[in-house]
C-alpha positions as CSV (number, residue, x, y, z in Angstrom):
1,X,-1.6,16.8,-5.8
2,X,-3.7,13.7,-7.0
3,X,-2.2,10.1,-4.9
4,X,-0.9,7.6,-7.5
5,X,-2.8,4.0,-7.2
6,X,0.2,1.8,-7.0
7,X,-0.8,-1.8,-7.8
8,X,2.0,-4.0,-5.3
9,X,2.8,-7.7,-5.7
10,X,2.9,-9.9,-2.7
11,X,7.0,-9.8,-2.8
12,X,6.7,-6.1,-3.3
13,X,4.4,-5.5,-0.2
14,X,6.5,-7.5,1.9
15,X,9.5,-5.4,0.8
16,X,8.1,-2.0,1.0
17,X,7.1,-3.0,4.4
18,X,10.6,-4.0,5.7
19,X,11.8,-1.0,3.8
20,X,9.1,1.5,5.5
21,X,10.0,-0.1,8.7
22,X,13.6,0.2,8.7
23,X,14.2,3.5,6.2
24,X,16.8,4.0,4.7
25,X,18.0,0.6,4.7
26,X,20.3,-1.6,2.6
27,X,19.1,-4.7,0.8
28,X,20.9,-7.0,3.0
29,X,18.7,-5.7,6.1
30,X,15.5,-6.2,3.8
31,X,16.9,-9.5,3.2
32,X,17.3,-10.1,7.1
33,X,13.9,-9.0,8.5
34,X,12.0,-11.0,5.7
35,X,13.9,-14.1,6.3
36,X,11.6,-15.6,8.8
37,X,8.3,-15.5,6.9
38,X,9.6,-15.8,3.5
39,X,12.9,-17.3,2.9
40,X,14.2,-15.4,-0.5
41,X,18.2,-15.2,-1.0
42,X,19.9,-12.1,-0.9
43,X,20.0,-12.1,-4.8
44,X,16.2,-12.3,-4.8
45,X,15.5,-9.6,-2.6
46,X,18.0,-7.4,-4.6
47,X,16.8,-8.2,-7.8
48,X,13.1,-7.4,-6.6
49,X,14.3,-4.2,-5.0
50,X,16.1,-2.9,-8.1
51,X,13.0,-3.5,-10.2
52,X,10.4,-1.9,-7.4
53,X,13.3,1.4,-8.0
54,X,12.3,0.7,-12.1
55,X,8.4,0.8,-11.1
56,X,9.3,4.2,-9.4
57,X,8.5,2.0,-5.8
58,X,11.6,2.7,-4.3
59,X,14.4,5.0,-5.0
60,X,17.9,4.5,-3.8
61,X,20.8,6.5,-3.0
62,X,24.8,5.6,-2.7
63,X,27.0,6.3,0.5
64,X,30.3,5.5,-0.5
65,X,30.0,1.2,-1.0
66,X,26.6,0.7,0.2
67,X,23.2,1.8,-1.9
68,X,20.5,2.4,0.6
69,X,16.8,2.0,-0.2
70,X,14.0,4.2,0.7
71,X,10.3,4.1,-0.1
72,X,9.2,6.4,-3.2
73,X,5.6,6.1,-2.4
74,X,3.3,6.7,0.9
75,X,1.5,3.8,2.4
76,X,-1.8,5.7,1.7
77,X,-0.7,5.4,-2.0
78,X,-0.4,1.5,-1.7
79,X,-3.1,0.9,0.5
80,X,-5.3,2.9,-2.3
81,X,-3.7,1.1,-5.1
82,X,-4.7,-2.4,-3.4
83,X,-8.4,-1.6,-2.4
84,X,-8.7,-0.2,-6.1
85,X,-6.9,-3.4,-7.3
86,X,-9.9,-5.4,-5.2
87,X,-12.9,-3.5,-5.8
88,X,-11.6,-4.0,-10.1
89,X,-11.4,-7.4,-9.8
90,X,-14.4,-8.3,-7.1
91,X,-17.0,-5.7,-7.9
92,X,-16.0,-5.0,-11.6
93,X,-15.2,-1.2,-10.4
94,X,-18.3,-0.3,-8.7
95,X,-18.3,1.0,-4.9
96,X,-21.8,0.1,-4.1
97,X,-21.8,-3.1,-4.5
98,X,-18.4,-3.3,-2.5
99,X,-19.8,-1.2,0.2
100,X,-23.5,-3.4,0.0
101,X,-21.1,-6.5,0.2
102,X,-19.2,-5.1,3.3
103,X,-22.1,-4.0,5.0
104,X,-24.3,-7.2,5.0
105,X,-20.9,-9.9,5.8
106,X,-19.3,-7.6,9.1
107,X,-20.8,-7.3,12.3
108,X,-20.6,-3.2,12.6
109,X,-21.2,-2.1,16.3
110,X,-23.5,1.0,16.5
111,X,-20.7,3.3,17.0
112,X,-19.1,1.9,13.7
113,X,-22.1,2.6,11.5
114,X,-22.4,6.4,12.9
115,X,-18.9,6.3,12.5
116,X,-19.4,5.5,8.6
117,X,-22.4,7.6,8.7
118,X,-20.7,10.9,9.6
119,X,-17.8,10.2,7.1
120,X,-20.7,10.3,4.7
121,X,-22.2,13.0,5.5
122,X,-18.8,15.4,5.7
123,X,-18.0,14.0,2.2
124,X,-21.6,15.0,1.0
125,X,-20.9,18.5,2.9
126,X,-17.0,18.6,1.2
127,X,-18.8,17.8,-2.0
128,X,-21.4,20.8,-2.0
129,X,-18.7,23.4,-1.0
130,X,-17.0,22.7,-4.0
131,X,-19.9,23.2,-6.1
């Protein structure tokens, strides 16, 4: 099964991340452990949360009074919908570049670069069995 790239807003990030932390959870506690670093109302957080369910971000069930949230998508599907969303709008699509850019502007130990190497080289192997 192919992973969706799901583009997130900042308020959706922080959400899904409250909501990943604390699944199943109600708005209110979404509400609660946001409030520190961003200070949204109740109504803000609900309305965002109702329309991440729309996008097909979060899905929600009912038990009894209370409508819990949960996340509909993995964090490997977000995280891959952000670094797409970055190398689009830095690099005009092209991995090269990105991976050129990333290259020459980090300080990568040794280890790192065999590291990178051998992930490389088993996606090169993975490739050619699938020839």
């Amino acid at each position: 099964m192919a992973k969706k790239n799901r583009e997130l807003t900042e308020g959706e990030w922080a959400i899904i991340q409250a909501v990943w932390a604390k699944e199943p959870c109600a708005a209110p506690d979404v509400q609660e452990s946001l409030e520190a670093e961003i200070n949204w109302s109740y109504n803000t957080v609900r309305t965002m949360m109702n329309r991440m369910v729309a996008k097909g971000l979060l899905r929600t069930e009912r038990l009894r009074n209370l409508i819990l949230y949960r996340s509909a998508i993995t964090r490997a599907e977000a995280q891959s919908g952000e670094v797409m969303r970055a190398i689009r709008r830095a690099f005009d699509g092209a991995l090269t570049p990105m991976m050129q850019f990333l290259l020459d502007n980090n300080k990568l130990s040794a280890d790192q670069l065999k590291e990178l190497e051998a992930l490389i080289k088993s996606k090169k192997a993975e490739m050619d069995c699938n020839e």
